[in-house]
C-alpha positions as CSV (number, residue, x, y, z in Angstrom):
1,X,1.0,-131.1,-11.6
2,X,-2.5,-130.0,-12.1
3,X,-4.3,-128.8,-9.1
4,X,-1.4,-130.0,-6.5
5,X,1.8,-128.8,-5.0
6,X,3.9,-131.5,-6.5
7,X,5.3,-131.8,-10.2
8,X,5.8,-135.7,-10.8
9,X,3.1,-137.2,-12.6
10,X,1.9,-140.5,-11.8
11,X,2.7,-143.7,-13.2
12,X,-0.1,-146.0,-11.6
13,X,-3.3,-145.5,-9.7
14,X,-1.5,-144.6,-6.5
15,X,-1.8,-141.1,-5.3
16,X,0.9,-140.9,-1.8
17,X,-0.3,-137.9,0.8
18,X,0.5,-134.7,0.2
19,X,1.5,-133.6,3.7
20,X,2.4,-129.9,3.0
21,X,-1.1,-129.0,4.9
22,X,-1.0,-129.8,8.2
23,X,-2.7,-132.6,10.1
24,X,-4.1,-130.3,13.6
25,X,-3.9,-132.5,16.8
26,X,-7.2,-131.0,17.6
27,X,-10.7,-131.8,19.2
28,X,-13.7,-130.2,18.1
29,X,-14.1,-128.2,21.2
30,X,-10.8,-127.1,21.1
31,X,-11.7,-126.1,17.4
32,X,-14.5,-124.3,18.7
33,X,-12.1,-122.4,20.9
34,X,-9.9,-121.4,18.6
35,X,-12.5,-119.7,16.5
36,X,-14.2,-117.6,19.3
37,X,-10.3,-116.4,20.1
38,X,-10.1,-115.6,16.2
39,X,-13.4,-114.1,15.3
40,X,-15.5,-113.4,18.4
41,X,-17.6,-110.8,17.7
42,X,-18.7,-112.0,13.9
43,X,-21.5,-113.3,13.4
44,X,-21.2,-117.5,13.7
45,X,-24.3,-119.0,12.9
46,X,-27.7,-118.1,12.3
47,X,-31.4,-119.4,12.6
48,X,-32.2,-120.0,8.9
49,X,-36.2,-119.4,9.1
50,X,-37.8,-117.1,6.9
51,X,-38.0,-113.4,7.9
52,X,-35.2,-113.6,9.9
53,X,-34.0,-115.8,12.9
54,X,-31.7,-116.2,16.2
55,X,-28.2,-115.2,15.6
56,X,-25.0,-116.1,17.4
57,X,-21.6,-114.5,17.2
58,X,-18.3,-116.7,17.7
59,X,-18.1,-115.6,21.5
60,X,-21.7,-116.5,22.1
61,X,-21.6,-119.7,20.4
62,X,-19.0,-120.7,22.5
63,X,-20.3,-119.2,25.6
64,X,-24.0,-121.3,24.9
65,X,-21.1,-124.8,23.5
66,X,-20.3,-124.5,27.1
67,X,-23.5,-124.1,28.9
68,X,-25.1,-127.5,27.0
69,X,-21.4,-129.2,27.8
70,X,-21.9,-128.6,31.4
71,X,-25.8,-129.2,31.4
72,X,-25.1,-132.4,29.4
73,X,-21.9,-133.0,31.7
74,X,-24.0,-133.0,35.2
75,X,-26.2,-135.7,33.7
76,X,-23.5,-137.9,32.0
77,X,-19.9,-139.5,32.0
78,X,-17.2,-138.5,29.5
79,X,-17.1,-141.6,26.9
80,X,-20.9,-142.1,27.1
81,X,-22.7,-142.0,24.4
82,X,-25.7,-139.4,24.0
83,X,-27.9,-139.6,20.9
84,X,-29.6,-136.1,18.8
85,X,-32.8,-137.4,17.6
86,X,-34.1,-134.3,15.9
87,X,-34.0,-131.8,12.6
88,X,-31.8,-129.0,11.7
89,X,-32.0,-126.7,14.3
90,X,-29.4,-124.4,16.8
91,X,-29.9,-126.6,19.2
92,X,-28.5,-129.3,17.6
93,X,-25.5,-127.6,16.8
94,X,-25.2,-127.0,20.6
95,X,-25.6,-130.3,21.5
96,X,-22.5,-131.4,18.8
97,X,-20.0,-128.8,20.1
98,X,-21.5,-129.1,23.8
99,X,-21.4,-132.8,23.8
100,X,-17.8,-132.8,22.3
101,X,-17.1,-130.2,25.3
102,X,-18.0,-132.8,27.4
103,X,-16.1,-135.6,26.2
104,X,-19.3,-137.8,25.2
105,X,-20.2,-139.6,21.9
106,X,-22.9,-137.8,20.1
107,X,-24.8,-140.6,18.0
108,X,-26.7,-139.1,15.3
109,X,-30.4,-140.6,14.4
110,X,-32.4,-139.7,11.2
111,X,-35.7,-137.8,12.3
112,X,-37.8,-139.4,10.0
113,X,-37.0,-143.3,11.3
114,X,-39.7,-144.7,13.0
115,X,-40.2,-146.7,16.4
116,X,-38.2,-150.0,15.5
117,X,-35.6,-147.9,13.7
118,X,-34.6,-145.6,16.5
119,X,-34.6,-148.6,19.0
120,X,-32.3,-150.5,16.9
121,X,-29.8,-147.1,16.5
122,X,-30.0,-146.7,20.3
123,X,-30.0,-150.3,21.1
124,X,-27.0,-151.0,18.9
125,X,-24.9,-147.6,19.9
126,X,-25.7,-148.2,23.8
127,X,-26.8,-144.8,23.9
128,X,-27.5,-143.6,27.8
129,X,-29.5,-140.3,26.7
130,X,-31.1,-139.1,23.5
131,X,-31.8,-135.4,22.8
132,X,-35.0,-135.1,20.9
133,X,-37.3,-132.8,19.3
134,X,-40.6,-132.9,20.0
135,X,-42.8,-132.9,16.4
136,X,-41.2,-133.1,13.4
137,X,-43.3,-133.5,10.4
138,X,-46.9,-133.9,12.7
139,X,-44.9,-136.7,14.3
140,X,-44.5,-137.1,18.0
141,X,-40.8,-137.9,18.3
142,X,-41.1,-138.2,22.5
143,X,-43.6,-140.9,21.6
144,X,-41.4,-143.0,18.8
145,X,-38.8,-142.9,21.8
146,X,-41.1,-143.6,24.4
147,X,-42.5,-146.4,22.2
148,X,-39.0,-147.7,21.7
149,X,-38.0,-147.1,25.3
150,X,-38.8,-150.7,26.3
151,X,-36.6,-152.6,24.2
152,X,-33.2,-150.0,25.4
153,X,-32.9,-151.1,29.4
154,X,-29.4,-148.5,28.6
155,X,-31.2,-145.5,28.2
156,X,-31.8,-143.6,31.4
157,X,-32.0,-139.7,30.3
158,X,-34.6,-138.4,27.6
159,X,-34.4,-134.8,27.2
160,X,-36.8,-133.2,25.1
161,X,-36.4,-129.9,23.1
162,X,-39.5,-128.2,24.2
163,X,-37.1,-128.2,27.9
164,X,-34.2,-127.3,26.4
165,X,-34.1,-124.1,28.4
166,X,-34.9,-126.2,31.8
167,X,-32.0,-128.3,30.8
168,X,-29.6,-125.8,30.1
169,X,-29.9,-124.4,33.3
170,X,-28.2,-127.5,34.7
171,X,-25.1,-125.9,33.0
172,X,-25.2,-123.2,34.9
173,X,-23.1,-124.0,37.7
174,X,-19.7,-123.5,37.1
175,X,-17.4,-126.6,36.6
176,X,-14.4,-127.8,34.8
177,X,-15.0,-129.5,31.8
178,X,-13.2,-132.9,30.6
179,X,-9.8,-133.0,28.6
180,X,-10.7,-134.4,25.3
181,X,-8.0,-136.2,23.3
182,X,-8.1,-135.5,19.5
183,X,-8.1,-139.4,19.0
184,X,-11.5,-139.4,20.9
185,X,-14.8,-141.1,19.6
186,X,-16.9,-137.6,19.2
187,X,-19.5,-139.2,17.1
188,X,-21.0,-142.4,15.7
189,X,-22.7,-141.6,12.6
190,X,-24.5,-144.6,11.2
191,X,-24.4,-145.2,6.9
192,X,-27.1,-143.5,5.1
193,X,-29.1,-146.6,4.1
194,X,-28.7,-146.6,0.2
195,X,-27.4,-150.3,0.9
196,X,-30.0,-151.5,3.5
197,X,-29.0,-152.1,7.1
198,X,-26.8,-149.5,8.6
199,X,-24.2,-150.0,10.6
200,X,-22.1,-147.2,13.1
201,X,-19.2,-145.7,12.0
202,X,-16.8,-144.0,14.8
203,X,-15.7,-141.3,13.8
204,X,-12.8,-139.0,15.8
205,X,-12.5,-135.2,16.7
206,X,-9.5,-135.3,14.7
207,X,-10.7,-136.8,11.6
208,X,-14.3,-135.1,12.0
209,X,-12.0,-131.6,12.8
210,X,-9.2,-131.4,9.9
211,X,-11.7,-133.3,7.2
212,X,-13.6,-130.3,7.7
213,X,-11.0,-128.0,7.5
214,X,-9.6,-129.3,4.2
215,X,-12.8,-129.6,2.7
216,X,-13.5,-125.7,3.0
217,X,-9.7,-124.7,1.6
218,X,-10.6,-126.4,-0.9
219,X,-13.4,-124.3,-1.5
220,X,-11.3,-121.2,-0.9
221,X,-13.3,-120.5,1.9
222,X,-13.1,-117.3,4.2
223,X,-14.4,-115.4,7.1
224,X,-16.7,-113.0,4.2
225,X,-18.9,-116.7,3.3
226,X,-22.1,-117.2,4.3
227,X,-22.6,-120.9,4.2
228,X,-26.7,-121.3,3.4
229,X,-26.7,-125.4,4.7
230,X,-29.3,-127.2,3.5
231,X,-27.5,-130.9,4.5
232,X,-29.3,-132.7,7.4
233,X,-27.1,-132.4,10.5
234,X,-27.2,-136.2,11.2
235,X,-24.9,-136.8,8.3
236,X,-21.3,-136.0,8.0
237,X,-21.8,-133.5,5.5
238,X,-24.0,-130.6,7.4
239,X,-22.3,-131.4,11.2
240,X,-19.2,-131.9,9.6
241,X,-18.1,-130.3,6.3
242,X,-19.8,-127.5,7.1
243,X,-20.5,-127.2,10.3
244,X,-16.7,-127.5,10.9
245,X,-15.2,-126.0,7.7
246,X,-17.3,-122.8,8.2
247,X,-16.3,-122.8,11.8
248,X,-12.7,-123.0,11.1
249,X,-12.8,-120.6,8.6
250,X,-14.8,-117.9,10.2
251,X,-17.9,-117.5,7.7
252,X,-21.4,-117.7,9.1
253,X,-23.4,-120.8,9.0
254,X,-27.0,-120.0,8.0
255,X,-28.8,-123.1,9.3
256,X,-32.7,-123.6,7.9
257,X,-35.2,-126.5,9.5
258,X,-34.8,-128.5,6.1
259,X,-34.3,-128.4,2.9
260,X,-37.1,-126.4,1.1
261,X,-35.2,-125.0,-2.1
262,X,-38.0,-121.6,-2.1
263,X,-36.9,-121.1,1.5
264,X,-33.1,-121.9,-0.1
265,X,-33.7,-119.0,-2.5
266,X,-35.0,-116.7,-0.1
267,X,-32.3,-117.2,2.7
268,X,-29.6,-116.9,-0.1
269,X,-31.4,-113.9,-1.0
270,X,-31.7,-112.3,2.3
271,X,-28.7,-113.5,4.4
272,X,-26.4,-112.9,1.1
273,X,-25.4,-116.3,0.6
274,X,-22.1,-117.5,-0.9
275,X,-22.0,-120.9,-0.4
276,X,-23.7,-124.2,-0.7
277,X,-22.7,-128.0,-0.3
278,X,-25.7,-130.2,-1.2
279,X,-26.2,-133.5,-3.1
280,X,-27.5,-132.9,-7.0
281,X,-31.4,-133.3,-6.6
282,X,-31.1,-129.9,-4.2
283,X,-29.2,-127.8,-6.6
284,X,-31.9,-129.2,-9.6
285,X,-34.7,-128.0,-7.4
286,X,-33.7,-124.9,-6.9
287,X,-32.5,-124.0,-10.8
288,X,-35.9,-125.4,-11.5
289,X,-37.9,-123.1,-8.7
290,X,-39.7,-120.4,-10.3
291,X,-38.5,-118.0,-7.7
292,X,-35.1,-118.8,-9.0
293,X,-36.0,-116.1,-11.5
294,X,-36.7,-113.4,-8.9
295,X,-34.6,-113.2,-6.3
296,X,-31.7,-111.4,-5.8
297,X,-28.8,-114.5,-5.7
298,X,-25.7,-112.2,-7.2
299,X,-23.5,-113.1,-3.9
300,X,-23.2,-116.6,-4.2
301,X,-19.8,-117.6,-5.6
302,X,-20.3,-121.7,-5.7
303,X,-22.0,-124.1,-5.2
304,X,-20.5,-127.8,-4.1
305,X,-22.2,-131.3,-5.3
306,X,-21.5,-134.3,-3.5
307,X,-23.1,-137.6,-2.2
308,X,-24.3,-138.5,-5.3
309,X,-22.8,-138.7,-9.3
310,X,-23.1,-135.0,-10.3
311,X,-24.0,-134.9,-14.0
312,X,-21.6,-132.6,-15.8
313,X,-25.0,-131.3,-17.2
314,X,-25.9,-130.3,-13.9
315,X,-22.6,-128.2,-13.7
316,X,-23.3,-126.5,-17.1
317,X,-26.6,-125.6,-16.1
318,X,-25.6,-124.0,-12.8
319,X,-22.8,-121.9,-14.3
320,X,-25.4,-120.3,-16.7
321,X,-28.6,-120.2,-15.2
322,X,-27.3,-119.1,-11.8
323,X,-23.7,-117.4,-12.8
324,X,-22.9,-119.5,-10.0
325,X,-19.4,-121.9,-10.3
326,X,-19.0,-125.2,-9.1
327,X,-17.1,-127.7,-7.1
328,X,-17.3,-131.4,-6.7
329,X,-16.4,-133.9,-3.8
330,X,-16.3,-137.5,-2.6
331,X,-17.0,-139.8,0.1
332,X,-18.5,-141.4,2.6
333,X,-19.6,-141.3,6.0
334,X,-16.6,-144.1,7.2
335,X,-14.0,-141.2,6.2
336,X,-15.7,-138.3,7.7
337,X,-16.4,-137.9,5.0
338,X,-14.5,-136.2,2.1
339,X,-11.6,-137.8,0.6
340,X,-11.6,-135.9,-2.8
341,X,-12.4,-132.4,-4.0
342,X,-12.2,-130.3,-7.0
343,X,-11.2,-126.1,-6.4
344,X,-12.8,-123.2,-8.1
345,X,-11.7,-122.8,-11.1
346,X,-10.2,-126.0,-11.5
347,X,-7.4,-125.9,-13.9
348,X,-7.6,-129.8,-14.9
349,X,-9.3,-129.5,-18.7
350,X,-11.6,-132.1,-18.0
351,X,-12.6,-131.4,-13.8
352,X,-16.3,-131.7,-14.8
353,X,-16.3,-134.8,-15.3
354,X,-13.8,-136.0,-12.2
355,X,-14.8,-135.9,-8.3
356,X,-11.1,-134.2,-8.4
357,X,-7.8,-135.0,-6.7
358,X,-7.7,-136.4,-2.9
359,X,-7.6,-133.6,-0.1
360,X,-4.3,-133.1,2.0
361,X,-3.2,-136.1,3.9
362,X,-5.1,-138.5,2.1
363,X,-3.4,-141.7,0.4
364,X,-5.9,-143.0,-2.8
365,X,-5.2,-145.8,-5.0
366,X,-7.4,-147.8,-7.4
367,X,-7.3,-151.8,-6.9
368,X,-8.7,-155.0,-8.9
369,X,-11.4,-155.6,-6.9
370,X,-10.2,-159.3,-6.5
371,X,-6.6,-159.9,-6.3
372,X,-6.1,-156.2,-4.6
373,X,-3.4,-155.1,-6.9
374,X,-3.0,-151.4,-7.7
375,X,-4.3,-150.8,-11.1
376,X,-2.6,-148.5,-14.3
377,X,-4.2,-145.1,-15.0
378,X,-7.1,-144.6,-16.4
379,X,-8.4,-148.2,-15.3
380,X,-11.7,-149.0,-13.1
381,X,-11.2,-150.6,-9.8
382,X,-12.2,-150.2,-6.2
383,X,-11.2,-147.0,-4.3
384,X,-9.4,-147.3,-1.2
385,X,-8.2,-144.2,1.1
386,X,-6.2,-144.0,3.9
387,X,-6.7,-140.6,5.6
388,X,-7.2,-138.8,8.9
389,X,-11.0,-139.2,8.5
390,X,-11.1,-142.6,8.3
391,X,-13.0,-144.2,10.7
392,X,-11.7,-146.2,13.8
393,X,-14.2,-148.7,12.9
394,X,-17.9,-149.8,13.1
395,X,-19.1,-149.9,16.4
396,X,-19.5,-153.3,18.3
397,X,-19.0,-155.1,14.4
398,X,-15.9,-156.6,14.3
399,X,-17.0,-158.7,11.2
400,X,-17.9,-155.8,9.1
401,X,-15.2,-153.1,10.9
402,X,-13.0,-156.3,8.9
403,X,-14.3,-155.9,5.8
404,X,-13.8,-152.3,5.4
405,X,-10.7,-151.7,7.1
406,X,-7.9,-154.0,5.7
407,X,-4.6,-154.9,8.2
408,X,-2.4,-151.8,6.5
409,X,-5.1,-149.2,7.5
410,X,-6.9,-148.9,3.8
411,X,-10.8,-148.2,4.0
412,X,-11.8,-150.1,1.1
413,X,-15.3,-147.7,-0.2
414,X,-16.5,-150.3,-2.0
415,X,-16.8,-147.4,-4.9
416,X,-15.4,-147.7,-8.6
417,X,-13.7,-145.4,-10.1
418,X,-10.5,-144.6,-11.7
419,X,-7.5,-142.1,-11.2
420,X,-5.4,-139.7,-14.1
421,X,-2.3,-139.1,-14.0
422,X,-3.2,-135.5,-11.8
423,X,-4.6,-137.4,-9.1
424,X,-7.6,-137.0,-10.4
425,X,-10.5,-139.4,-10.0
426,X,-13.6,-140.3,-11.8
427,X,-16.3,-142.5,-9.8
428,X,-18.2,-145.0,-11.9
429,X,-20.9,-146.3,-8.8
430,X,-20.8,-148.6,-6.4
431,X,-19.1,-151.9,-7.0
432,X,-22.3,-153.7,-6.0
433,X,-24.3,-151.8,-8.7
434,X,-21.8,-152.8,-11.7
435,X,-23.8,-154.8,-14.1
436,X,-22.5,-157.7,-16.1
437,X,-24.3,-158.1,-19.2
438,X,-23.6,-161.0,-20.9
439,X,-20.0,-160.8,-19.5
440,X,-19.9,-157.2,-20.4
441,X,-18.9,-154.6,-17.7
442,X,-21.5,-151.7,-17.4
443,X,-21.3,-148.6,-15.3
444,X,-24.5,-146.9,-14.1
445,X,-22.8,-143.4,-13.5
446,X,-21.9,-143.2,-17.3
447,X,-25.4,-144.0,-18.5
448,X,-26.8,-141.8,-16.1
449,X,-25.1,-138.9,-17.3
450,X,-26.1,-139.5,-20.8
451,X,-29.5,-139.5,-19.8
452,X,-28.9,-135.8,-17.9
453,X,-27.8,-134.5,-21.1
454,X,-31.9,-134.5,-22.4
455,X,-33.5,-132.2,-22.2
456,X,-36.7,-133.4,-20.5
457,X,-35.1,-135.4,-18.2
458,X,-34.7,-134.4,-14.6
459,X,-33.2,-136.9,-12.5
460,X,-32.2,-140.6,-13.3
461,X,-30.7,-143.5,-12.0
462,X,-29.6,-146.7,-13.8
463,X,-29.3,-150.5,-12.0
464,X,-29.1,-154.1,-13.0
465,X,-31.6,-156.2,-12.7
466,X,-31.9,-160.5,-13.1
467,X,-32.1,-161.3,-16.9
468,X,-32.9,-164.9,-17.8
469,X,-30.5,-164.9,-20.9
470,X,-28.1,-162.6,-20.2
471,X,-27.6,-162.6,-16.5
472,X,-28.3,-158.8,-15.9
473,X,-30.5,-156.3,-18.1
474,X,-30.0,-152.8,-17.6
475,X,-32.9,-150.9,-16.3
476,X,-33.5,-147.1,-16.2
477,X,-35.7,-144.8,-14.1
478,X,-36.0,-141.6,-15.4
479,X,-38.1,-138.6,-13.9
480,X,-39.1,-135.5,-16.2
481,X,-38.4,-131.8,-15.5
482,X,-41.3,-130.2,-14.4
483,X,-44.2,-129.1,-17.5
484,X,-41.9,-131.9,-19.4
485,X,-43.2,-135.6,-21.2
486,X,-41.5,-138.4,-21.7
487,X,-41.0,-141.3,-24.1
488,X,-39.3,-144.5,-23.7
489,X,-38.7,-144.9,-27.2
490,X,-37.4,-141.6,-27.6
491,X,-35.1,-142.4,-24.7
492,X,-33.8,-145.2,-26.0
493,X,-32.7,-143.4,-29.4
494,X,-31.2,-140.7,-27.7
495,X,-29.1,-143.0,-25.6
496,X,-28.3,-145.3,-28.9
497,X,-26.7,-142.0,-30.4
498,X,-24.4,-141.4,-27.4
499,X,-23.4,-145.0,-25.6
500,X,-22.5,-148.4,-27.2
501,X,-25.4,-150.4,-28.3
502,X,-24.8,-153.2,-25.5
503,X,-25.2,-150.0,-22.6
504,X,-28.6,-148.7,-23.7
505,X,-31.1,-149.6,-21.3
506,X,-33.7,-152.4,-22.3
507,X,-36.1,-151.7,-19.7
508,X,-37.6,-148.1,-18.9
509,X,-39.3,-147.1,-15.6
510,X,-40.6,-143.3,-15.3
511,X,-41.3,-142.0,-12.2
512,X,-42.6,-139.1,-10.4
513,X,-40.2,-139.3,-7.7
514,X,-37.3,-140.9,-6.4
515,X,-36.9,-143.2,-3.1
516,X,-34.2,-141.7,-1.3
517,X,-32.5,-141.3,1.8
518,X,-33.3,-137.7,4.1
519,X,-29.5,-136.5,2.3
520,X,-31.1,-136.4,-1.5
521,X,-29.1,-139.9,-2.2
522,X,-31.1,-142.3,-4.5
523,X,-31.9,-145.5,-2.8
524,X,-31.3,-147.9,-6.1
525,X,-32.0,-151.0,-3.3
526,X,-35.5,-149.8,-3.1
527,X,-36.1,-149.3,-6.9
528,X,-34.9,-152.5,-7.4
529,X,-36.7,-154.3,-5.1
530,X,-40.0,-152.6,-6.2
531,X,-38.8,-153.6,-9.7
532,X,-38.4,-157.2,-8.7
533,X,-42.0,-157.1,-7.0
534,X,-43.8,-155.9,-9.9
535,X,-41.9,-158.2,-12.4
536,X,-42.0,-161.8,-10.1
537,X,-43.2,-163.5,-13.2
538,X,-40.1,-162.6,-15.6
539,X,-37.4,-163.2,-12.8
């Protein structure tokens, strides 16, 4: 079989685990541990601020883990739950692996979320503590919590970056750290927003641990890679993926403040970068940077898309503007979050257009959305996972823990896609965002990458919205490359000579930019909302 270790091919839409990679019984400390023993003195991670920042190597990383696990420890209880409210930085890496040292929760909160946001994340999670940084974007974090502080009675400890060095001298005491069980809660990571209200997803040290570890054999990684991470560490993929799958592989984790793809460019450049797991909209911005033209990028190998439909434009474009090759993932933050991944040099004939097979240990299959039954190849239905990362449930939500996670253990993604008979997997959107246009079924995702195909076009996303006559219309926003123009008419023949005539959109929207959550993932809620709000009249 393409791309696995096994030679059936399938018969229905029902891949069974391939076990032949181990599931590790592991937490993340213990993870931690086990690097330091295997590559001590290399370099671990690194400051990823222009001209050169604080390095660590595997010894001292684990040597400052420690530290911020028995600073956090004299302060808290193992099984509490401490929150990180702050940007990419060292520090928060020290606070994931110290507060998984100490056997505490680490809640993650979005740095850009104001006052009734954060209270609601640290109201909802019970959070005793938050860690936060003190400006972030001319904001006064200390403030949003201190504004927040009255409606969380719970939260006892704020600890505020600019003292980070006062706190960590609470760790220096000597003391024996708490046994963590690999079926431990190490963090609740709350859903990105793309659907509205989000809701907190434990996560495990075992699932966070080995869906890390697959995720960077499937990349091929080794202990040579520089990983440049642009992802924000509140989300799965740069605390996770990354975070853990360079950690476990021994490559350095170059870590800048945010995404900023000339600052991309020149860490690449100057760190001699390998590799990079971001959503779409990162990798365009940095083909389209002018400095993409003069800097040296000749070590980086590959590049991996996730968190969003990558365009098989998108791929073509990297492989001959930057040399560079490219992989492709799926996901979400209830699994930990890959469940799927393509391999460099994929030998399936048509990878670029798949999200690829599932990753060791991971049971997929494709259901009918309304009876449950597993579909036939090649037919669209609802993906649901079993797998190591799969969550143990939404925090304090019963109702909606319910509603993802079925009685036989199936997380039910609520995405649509399909399956080949390799195992491999093609995602169509979410199963909210199908439109049904006058009883026909229309998928955004294959309208979308119609529209990446032009050559003016930069970014675009496709939704339904409320049609008197035919139930749903289909809508398209469409942002132009930079120095480009665009034309909705022009649009709309260029669609009609690649896609049915019942799929081209109706209605055209272009934008300058894109609502989206702090990952690069197009919030298609907001744009339809705004949509609805400027068109009350014809709704």
């Amino acid at each position: 079989m393409i791309g696995a270790k096994r030679t059936p091919e399938l018969t229905r839409a029902h891949w069974i685990a391939d076990t032949s990679e181990p599931v590790l019984e592991t937490s993340i400390g213990d993870a931690l541990r086990r690097a330091a023993t295997a590559f001590g003195a290399r370099t671990a991670l690194v400051d990823g601020i222009e001209g050169g920042g604080r390095r660590w190597t595997y010894d001292g990383l684990l040597a400052d883990a420690e530290r911020t696990a028995r600073a956090l420890s004299a302060r808290f209880a193992p099984g509490e739950h401490v929150a990180i409210f702050a940007a990419n930085s060292p520090e928060w890496v020290m606070a994931e692996f110290g507060a998984a040292l100490a056997g505490l929760t680490l809640v993650t909160v979005n740095p850009a979320f104001l006052a009734k946001e954060v209270a609601y994340v640290l109201g909802q999670s019970r959070a005793a503590g938050v860690i936060v940084q003190n400006l972030y974007r001319s904001r006064d974090l200390v403030a949003v919590v201190e504004e927040a502080r009255a409606e969380l009675p719970g939260l006892r400890e704020v600890i505020a970056l600019d003292g980070w060095d006062a706190f960590l001298a609470g760790g220096d005491t000597p003391h024996a750290l708490p046994a963590v069980a690999p079926t431990d809660i190490a963090q609740i990571q709350y859903t990105s927003g793309t659907t509205g209200f989000p809701k907190g997803a434990q996560l495990t040290h075992r699932g966070l641990a080995n869906n890390g570890r697959f995720f960077a054999r499937s990349l091929h990684a080794r202990p040579e890679d520089v990983w440049v991470n642009p992802m924000p560490m509140f989300h799965t993929a740069g605390c996770g993926l990354v975070t853990l799958g360079a950690l476990q592989t021994g490559g350095v984790h170059v870590l800048p403040p945010a995404f900023d793809p000339a600052l991309m460019l020149a860490l690449f450049e100057a760190e001699r970068g390998t590799l990079m797991l971001s959503v779409p909209t990162m990798l365009i911005r940095m083909l389209d940077h002018p400095d993409a033209q003069t800097r040296d990028l000749s070590a980086w190998r590959l590049s991996s898309l996730g968190g969003a439909p990558v365009p098989p434009e998108l791929v073509r474009r990297a492989r001959d503007r930057f040399g560079v090759k490219v992989a492709i993932g799926f996901g979400q933050t209830e699994a930990s979050p890959y469940l799927t991944h393509t391999v460099p040099d994929d030998p399936h004939p048509n990878w670029i257009e798949t999200v690829g097979p599932p990753l060791p240990q991971t049971e997929l299959k494709v259901v009918d959305p309304a009876s449950g039954e597993t579909l036939g190849l090649g037919q669209t239905g609802e993906i649901c996972a079993r797998a190591p990362g799969v969550m143990a449930g939404y925090f304090d939500n019963p109702g909606a823990t319910a509603q993802a996670l079925d009685a036989e253990g199936w997380l039910h993604t609520g995405d649509l896609g399909s399956m080949d008979s390799h195992g491999y997997c093609r995602i169509e959107g979410r199963l909210k965002d199908m439109i049904i246009r006058g009883g026909e079924n229309i998928y955004p995702r294959e309208i979308e990458d119609v529209l990446f195909t032009h050559p003016s076009v930069a970014s675009a996303a496709v939704l339904g919205v409320p049609d008197t006559e035919w139930g749903e219309q289909v809508a398209a926003f469409v942002q132009a490359r930079p120095g480009a123009t665009l034309d909705e008419a022009a649009l709309a023949a260029f669609c009609r000579a690649h896609l049915a005539p019942f799929k081209v959109p109706r209605l055209w929207r272009i934008v300058d930019q894109f609502p989206q959550t702090a990952s690069g993932k197009i919030q298609k809620f907001v744009l339809r909302d705004q949509f609805r709000a400027q068109n009350q009249e014809n709704i």
